[in-house]
Backbone as a ProteinNet text record, in pm:
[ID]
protein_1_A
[PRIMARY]
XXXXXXXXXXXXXXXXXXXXXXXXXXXXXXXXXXXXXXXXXXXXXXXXXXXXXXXXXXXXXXXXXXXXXXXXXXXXXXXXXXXXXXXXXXXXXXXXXXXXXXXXXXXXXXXXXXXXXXXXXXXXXXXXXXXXXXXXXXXXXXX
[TERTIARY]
-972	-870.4	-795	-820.2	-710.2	-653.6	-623.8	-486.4	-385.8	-237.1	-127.1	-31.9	63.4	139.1	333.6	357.5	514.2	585.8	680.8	748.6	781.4	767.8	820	666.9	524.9	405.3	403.1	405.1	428.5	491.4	655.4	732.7	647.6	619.7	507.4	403.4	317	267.8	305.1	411.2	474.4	375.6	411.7	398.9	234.2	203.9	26.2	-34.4	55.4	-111.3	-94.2	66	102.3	17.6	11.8	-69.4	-187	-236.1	-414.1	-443.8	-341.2	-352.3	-359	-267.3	-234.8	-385.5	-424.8	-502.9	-669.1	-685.9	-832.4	-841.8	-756.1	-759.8	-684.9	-582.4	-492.7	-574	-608.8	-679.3	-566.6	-466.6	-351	-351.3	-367	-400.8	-213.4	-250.4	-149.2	-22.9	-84.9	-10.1	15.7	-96.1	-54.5	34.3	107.2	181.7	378.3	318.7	494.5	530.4	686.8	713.3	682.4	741.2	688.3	791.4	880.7	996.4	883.8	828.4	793.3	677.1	603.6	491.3	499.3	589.6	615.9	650.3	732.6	800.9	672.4	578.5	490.3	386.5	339.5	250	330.7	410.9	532.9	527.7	544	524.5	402.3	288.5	145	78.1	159.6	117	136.1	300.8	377.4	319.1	271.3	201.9	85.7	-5.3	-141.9	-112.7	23.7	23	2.3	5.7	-9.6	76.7	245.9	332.5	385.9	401.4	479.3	622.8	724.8	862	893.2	915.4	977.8	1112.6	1074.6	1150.3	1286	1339.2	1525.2	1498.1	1549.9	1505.6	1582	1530.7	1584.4	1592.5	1617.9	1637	1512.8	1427.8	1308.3	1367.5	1479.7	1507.9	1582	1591.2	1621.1	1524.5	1406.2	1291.4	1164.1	1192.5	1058.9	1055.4	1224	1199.2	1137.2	1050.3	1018.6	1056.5	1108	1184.5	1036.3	1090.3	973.4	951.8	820.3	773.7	780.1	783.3	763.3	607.4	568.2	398.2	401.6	249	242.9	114.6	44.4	-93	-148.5	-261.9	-345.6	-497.6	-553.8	-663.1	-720.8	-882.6	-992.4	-1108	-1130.9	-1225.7	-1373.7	-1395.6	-1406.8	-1280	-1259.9	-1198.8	-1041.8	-980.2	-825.5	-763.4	-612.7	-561.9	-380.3	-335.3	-209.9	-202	-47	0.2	143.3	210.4	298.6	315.6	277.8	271.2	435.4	534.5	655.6	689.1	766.3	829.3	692.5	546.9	477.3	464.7	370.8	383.7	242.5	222.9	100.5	50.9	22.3	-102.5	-157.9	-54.9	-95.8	-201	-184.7	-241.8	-391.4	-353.9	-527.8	-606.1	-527.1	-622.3	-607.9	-576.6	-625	-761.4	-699.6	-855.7	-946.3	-943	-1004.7	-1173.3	-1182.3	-1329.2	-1393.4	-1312.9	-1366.7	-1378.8	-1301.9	-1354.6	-1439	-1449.2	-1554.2	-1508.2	-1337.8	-1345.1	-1344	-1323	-1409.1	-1250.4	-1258.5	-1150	-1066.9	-1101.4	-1057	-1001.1	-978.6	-931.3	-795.9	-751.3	-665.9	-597.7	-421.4	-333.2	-241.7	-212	-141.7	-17.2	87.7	184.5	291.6	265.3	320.8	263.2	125.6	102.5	131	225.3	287.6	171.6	129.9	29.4	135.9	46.6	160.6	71.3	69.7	52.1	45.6	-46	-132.3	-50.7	91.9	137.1	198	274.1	368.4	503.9	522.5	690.8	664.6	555.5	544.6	596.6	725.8	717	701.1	614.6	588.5	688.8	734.4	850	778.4	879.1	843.9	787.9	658.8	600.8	557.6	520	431.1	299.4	247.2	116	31.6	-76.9	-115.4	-236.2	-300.8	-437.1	-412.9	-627.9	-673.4	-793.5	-833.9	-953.2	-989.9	-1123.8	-1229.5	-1147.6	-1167.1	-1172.3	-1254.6	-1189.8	-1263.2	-1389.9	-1548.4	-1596.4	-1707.3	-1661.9	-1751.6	-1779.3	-1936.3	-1983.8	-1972.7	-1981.8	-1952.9	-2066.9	-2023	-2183.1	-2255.4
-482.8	-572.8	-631	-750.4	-813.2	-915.8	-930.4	-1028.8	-988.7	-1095.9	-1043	-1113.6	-1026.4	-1069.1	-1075.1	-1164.3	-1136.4	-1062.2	-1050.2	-985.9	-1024	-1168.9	-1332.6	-1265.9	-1255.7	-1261.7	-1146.6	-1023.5	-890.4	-861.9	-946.2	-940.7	-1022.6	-1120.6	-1256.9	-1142.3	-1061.7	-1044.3	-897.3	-859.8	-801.9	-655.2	-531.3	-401.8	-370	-450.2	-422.1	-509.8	-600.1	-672.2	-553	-464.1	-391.4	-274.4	-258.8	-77.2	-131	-248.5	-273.1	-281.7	-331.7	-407.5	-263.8	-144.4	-52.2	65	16	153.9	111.7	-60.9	-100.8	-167.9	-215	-216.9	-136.3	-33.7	31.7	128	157	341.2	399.3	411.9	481.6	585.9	722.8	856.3	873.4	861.3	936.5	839.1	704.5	617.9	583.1	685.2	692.3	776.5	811	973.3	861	774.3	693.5	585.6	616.5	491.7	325.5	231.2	83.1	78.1	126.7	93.5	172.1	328.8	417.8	344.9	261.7	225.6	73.6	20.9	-116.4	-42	38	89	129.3	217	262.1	169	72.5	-21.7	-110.2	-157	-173.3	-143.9	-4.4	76.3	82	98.6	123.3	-34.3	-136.5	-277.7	-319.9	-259.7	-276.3	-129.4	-60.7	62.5	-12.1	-96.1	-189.9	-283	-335.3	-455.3	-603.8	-558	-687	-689.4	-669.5	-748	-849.5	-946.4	-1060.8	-1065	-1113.9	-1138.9	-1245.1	-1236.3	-1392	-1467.3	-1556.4	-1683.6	-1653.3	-1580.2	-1481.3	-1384.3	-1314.5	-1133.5	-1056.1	-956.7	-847.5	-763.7	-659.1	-528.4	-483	-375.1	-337.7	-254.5	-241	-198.5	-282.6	-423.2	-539.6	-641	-568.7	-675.9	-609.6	-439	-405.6	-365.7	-350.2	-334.6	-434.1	-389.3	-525.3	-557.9	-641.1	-655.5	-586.7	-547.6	-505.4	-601.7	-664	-762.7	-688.9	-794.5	-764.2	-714.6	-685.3	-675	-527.9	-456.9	-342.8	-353.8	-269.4	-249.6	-132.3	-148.8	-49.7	-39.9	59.5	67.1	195	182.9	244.4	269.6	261.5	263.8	222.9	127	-6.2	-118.3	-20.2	-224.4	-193.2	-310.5	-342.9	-446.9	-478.6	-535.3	-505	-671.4	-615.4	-766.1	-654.4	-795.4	-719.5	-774.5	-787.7	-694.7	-528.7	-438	-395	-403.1	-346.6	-332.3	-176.6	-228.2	-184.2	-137.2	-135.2	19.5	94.3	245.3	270.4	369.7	398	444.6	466.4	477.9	324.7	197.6	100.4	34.8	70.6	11	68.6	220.3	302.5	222.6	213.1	137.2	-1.9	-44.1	-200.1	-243.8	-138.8	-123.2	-57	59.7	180.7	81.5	-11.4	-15.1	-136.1	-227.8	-324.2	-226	-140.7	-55.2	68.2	48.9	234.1	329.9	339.7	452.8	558.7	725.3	841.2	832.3	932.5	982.6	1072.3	1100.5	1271.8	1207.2	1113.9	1067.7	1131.7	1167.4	1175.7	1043.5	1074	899.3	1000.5	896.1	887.7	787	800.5	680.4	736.9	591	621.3	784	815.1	910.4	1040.4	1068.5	1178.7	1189.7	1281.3	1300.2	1265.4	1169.2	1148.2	1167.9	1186	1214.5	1058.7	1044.4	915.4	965.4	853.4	868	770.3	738.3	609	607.5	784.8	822.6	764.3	722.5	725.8	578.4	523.8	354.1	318.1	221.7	143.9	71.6	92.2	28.3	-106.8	-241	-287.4	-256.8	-254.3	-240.7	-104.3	-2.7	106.9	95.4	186.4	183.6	288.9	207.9	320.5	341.3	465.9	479.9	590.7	546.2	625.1	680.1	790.6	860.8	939	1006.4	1088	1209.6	1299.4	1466.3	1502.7	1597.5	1639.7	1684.7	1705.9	1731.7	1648.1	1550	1449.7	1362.2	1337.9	1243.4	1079.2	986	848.7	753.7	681.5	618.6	553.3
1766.4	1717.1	1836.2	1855.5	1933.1	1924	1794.4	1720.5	1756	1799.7	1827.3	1710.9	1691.6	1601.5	1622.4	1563.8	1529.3	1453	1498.7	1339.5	1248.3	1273.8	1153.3	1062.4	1086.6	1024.9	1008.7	1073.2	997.2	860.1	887.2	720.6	628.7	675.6	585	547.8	618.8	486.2	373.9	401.6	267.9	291.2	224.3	206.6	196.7	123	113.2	209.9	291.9	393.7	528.7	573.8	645.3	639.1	503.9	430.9	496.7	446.9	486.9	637.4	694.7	858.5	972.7	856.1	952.3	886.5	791.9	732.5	804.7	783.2	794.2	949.5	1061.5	1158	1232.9	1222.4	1353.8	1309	1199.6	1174.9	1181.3	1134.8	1099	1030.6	1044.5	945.5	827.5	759.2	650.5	612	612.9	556	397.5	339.2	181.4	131.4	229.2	224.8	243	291.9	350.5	245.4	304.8	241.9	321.4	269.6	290.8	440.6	423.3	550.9	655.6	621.5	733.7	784.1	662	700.4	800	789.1	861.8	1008.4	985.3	1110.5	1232.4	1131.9	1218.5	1251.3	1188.4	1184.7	1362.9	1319.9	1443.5	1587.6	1543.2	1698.5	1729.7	1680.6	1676	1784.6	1705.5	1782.1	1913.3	1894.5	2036.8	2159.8	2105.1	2198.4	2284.8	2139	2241.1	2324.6	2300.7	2379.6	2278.5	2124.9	2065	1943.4	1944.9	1899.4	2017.6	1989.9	2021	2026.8	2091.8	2046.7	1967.8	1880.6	1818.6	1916.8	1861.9	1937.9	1986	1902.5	1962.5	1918.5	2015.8	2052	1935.8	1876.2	1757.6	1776.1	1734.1	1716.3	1659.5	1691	1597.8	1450.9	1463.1	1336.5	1260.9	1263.9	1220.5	1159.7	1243.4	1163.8	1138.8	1155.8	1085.1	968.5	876.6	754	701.9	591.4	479.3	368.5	281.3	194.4	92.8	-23	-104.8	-236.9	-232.7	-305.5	-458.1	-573.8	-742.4	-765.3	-690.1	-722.9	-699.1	-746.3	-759.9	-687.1	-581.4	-528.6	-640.6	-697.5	-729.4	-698.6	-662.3	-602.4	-709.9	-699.2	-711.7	-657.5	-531.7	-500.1	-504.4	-470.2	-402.4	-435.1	-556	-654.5	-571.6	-553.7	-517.4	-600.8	-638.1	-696.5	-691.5	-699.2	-681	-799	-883.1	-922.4	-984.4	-1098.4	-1181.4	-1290.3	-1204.4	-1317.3	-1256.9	-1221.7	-1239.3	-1362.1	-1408.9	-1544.8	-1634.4	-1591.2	-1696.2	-1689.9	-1762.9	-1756.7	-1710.6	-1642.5	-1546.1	-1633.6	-1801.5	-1868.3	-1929.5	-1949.6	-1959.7	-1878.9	-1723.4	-1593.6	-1599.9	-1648.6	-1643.4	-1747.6	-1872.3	-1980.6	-1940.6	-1928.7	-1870.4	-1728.4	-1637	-1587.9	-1549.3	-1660	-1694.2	-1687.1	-1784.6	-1849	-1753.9	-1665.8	-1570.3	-1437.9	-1440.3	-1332.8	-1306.5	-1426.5	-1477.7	-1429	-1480.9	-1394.5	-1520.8	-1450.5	-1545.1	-1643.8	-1769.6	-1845.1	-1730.4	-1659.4	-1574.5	-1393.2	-1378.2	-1256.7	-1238.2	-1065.7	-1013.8	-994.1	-1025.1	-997	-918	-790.8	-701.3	-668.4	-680.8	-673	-497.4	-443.1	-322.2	-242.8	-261.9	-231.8	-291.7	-378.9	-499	-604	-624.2	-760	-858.6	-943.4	-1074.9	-1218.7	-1328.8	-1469.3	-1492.9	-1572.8	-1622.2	-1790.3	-1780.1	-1888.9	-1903.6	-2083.4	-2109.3	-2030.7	-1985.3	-1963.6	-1773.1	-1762.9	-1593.3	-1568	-1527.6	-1513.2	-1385.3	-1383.3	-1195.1	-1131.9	-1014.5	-954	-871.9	-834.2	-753.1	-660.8	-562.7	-461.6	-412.2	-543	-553.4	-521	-444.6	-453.2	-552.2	-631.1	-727.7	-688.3	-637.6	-639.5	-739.3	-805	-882	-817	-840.9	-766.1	-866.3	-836.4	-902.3	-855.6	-914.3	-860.9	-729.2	-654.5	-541.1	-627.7	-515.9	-553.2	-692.8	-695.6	-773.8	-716.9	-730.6	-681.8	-735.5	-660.4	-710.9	-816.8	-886.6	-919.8	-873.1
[MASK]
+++++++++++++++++++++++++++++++++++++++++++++++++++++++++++++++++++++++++++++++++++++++++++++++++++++++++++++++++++++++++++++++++++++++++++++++

């Protein structure tokens, strides 16, 4: 990777292009475990360690511009499949049945919110800018 970036385009792209930028190019271990601030923060330092954050045009504070404001959208993942949209406000058994059957996934999946094991229920509600993965059980193979 040797794209350099600002911190103007870091905030531009919001909590999930940071999760992806830091998970699928920095190789960042245990970023499903943080929050969106820890994860900007570290994504941050990680850039400025290589040599490829940039300064923007008037100088900041890194703790002035690596928070990210947190977008109305929700990331949910399955493995291969990804998707983010406008589930705030909905309940994390709505989200499973909606793309339970375009995604095949099993009756018996593990859900993860912000990294927390969570219960695939009506009482579970999604916040602005959660990340939801769903996964198979250890120990099962994929189709």
């Amino acid at each position: 990777m040797n794209r350099k970036y600002t911190r103007q385009e870091l905030k531009d792209l919001g909590p999930t292009g940071l999760y992806k930028l830091g998970k699928d190019e920095l190789k960042i271990p245990g970023l499903a475990s943080m929050s969106d601030e820890e994860i900007a923060n570290t994504v941050v330092a990680h850039l400025d360690a290589k040599g490829l954050l940039l300064q923007d045009a008037a100088p900041q504070t890194a703790a002035a511009t690596a928070a990210v404001p947190i977008p109305a959208e929700v990331n949910v993942s399955y493995p291969p499949y990804e998707t983010s949209g406008n589930y705030a406000g909905k309940s994390l058994a709505e989200i499973y049945d909606q793309l339970r059957e375009p995604w095949s996934m099993a009756n018996n999946v593990r859900c993860f919110i912000n990294g927390q094991t969570a219960n695939i229920s009506h009482a579970t509600m999604l916040k602005a800018g959660d990340r939801v993965e769903f996964g198979k059980p250890a120990g099962e193979k994929g189709d």
